[in-house]
N, C-alpha and C positions, 0 to 999 in steps of 0.2 A: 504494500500500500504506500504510495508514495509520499510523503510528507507533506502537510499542509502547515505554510508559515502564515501566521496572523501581521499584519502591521502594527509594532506598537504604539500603544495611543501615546500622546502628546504626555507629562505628567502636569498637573494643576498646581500651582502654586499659589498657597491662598497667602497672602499678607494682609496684615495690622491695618486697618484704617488712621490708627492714629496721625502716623506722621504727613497723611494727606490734611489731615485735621488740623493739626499742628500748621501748618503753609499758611491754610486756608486764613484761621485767625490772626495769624504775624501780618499777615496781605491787605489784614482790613483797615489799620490807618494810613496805608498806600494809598489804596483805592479811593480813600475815602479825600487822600488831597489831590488825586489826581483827578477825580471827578469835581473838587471844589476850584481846581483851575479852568480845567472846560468846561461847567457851567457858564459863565458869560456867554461863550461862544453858541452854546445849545441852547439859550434863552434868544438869543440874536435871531439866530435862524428860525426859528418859533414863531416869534416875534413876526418878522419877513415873511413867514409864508401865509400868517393870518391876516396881516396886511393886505399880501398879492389877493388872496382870499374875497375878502370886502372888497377889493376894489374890480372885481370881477363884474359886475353889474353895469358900472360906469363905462367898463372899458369895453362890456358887450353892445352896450348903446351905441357909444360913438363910433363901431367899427359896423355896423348896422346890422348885427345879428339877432337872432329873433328872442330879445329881453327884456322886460317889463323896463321901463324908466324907471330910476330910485328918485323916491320922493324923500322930503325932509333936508336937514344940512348934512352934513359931512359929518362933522368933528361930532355930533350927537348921534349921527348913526354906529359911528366909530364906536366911539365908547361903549355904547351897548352890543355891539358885536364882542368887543374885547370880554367884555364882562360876562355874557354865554360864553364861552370859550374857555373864560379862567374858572367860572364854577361847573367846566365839565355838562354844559346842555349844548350840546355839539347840535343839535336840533331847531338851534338859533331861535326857538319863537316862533318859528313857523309850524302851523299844522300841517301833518302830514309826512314830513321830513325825519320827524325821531323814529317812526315805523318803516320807511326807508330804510333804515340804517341799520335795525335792528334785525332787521329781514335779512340784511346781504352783506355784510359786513361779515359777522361769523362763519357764514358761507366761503367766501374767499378767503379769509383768514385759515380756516380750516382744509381749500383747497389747495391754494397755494403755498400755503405756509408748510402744510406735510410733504407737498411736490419737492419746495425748496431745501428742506432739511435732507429726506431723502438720498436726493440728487446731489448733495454735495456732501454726504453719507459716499455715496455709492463712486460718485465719481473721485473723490478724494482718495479713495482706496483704490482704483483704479493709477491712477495718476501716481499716486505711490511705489505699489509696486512694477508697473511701466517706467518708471526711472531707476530703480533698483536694478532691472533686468534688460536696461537698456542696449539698443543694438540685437535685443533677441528675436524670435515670432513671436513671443506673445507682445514685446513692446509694439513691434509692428502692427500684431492685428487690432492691441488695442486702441492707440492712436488712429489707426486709418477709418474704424470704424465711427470710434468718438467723434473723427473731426466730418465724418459724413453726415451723420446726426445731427452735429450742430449745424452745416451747412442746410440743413433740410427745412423749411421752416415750419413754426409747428401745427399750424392751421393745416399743413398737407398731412403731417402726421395725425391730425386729428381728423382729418377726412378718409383714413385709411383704418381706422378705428372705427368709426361709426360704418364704413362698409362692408369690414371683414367682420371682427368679434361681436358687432353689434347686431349689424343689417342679415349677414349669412348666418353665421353661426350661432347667434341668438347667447352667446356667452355672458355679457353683460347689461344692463339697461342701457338704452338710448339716448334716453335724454333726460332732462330735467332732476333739480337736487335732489327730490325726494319723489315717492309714490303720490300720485295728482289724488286717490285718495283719503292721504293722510293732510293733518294739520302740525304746525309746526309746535312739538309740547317736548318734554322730559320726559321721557318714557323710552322703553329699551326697544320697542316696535318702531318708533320714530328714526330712532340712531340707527338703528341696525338697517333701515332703510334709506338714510342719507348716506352710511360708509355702503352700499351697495351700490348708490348711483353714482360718488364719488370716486369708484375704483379704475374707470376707462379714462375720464381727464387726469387724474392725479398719472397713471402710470404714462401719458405720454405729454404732461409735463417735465416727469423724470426723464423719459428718454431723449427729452429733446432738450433737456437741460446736463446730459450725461459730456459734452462734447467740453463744453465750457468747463466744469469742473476739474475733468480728468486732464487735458492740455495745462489749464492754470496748474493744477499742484506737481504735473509732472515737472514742467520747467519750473516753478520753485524747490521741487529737490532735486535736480540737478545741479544746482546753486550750492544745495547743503552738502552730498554725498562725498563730497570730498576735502570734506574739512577735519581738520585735524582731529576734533573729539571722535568725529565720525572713524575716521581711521585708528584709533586708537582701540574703541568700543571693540574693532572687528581683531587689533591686534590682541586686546585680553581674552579672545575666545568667547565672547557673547554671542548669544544665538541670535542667526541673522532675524529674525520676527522681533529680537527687542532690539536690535541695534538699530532695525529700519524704525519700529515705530515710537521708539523711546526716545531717542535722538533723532535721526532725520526728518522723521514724518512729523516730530512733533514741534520742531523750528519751522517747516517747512511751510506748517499751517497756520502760522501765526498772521502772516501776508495776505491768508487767501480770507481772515476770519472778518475781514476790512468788506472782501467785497459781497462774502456772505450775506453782512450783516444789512448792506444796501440792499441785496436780493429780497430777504427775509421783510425787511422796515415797508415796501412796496407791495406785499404783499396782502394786505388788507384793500389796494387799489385793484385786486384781483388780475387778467388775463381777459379783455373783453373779446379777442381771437376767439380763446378757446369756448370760453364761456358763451359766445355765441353761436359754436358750430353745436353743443350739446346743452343747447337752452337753460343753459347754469345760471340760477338767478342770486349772479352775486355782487358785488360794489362794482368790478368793470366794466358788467351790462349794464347796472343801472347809471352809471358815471355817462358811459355813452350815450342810453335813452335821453338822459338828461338835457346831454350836452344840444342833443338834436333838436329836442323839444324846448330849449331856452328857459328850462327849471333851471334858475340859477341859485336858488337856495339849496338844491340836493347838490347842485356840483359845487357848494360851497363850504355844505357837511362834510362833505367825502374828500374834498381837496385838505380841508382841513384834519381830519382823521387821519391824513396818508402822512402830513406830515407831523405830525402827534407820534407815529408809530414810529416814524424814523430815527426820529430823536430818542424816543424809547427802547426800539434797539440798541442805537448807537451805545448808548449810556453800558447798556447791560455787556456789550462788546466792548469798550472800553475797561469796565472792569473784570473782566475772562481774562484780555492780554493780559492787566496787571497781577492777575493772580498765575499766569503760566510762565511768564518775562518775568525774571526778576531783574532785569536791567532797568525797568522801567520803574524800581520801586526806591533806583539811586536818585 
């Protein structure tokens, strides 16, 4: 009987949380002055974009698109837009506009934002070990593919969706966020039907977002793989899985957490491409309907929300670098 050899598994290595613990709270009066520095700068921008915001009405008038005239002064209008905005009624006063929001906002946020994380999950690891195994077949196939993908754009990819797993093959739902005879509640019937119709756009957001990710973190570790600690890690005999992700991968992705976090922050502005090829009723169709129809209060919730989020990313990405850099906590 001839021998059967088993592959040994991998062995587990369980460590201590502590001294991630330990980091974690030495990090927090870093953080805490590095975010007390760029604050101005995140109020600024805030600032600017509630601004550009309000003055959306004025500028749809005079450029003759189809938007009510704003009555009243300025500087009182002002004021009270500022004032919705700083006690969080992003809903500005108008009816109609907070159930807007309420409606499609979580939607996108939910769509895109799992696409986004995903996608730069999936591509990041891509892109890792594609530079690790650089000059091989697999670097090749993965790049070539990646960069086909990104070149695709994703409105085609989404029309190949709705005609293969959707329209033939009956694999996934067609269209729309939820089952048309449900109502939007808390309930495990409701979700379990929104992550059902969410599962054909989110996966060719990720695929159409696989090309961008894995190119960016490939060429930034390129950059790293040949740096001294990196050479070192390989000369003490580390196993190549922690020398890539411990060290290279983990320098590697400090650069790309910048553009991530862009990606991420635009996400509650939803995908009105996609979202219109699979009647997704999220902030990028409704941002568009809007746009068309000269609702200048809903593209002034949503304009404003988008950049609320961005700032709010930023901050949270801002403090991740200073807890994984400790260069930045000199």
């Amino acid at each position: 009987v001839p021998a059967v050899r088993l592959p040994r598994l991998p062995q587990i290595e369980l460590r201590s949380p502590l001294p991630a613990l330990r980091s974690t709270v030495s990090a927090a009066p870093h953080i805490g002055r590095h975010l007390l520095r760029r604050g101005p700068i995140y109020a600024v921008a805030l600032w600017v974009a509630v601004t550009i915001a309000y003055a959306l009405p004025r500028l749809a008038a005079r450029g003759g698109l189809p938007a009510s005239a704003s009555t009243g002064s300025f500087w009182g209008g002002y004021a009270h837009f500022l004032r919705e905005v700083a006690t969080g009624h992003l809903g500005l006063g108008v009816p109609g506009v907070g159930s807007v929001l309420s409606h499609s906002l979580p939607f996108s946020l939910a769509l895109v934002g799992t696409a986004t994380v995903l996608g730069f999950a999936i591509g990041g690891i891509l892109g890792l070990l594609a530079a690790w195994r650089r000059g091989s077949v697999a670097d090749g196939v993965a790049t070539t593919m990646t960069a086909v993908l990104w070149s695709t754009p994703a409105f085609a990819l989404a029309g190949l969706a709705v005609e293969f797993p959707a329209l033939r093959w009956h694999w996934l739902p067609l269209q729309w966020a939820y089952g048309i005879d449900l109502r939007p509640a808390w309930t495990w019937q409701f979700a379990a039907s929104a992550f059902r119709h969410g599962e054909l756009p989110v996966i060719v957001l990720v695929i159409s977002s696989l090309g961008l990710w894995a190119l960016s973190v490939r060429t930034l570790t390129l950059g790293v793989v040949n740096e001294d600690y990196v050479l070192l890690a390989r000369a003490k005999g580390l196993a190549p899985s922690r020398t890539l992700f411990r060290y290279a991968g983990r320098n590697a992705l400090l650069p790309a957490l910048t553009a991530f976090a862009v990606a991420f922050s635009i996400a509650i502005g939803g995908v009105p491409a996609i979202e219109e090829v699979f009647s997704y009723a999220g902030g990028g169709w409704e941002l568009q309907q809007a746009a068309m129809t000269g609702n200048i209060p809903v593209v002034q919730a949503l304009f404003v929300a988008i950049a609320l989020s961005v700032v709010v990313v930023n901050v949270l990405v801002d403090a991740a670098q200073v807890m994984l850099d400790p260069r930045l906590r000199q």
